[in-house]
Steps between C-alpha positions, in 0.01 A plus 500: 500500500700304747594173403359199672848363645528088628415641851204626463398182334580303759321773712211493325444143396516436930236766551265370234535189653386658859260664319357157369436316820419798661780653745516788326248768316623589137534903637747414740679273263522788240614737745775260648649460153472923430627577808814210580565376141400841278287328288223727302153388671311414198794245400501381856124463485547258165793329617285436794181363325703244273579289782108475558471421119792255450400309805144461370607396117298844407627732190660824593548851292746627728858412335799419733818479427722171386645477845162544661340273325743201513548632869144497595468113306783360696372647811156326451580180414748477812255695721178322400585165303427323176140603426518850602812533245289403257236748586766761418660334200109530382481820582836597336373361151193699557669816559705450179259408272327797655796732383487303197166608434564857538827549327762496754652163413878628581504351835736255421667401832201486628413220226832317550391367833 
């Protein structure tokens, strides 16, 4: 398994974002990050689809890394503003207690933020 590096966050969390308004389809996004970044489709496909979710304050089961996640935050609030940060901080809290829930409550970077 490779191992999802800084760049292909940064990769991905641009397509997701093309894929949100609509410049991009999610294939071609997952096929951009296999192809110029290396990045195994299916975790290109969920680090695609968590933009969609964070944006929207809606709770996730896909699990991204610490750097991702504060990445991805960061990205929104500058990006979008105040109220869609929120969304995601909302949607962050969802996708822990979610992981809460089902036993995997080790994610504790992902906490810290």
């Amino acid at each position: 398994m490779v191992q999802i590096t800084n760049d292909m966050v940064q990769a991905s969390y641009e397509i997701g974002k093309k894929i949100y308004y609509g410049d991009l389809i999610l294939d071609e996004g997952v096929e951009i990050l296999n192809l110029q970044y290396g990045m195994d489709k299916n975790s290109a496909k969920g680090y695609i689809n968590i933009y969609k979710n964070l944006v929207q304050g809606e709770q996730y089961a896909w699990t991204i890394n610490g750097y991702a996640t504060k990445y991805y935050i960061i990205r929104i609030l500058l990006d979008n503003g105040k109220e869609t940060f929120l969304n995601a901080l909302n949607a962050l809290k969802l996708h822990l207690d979610y992981q809460d829930n089902i036993g995997h409550n080790t994610m504790a970077s992902t906490k810290d933020i």
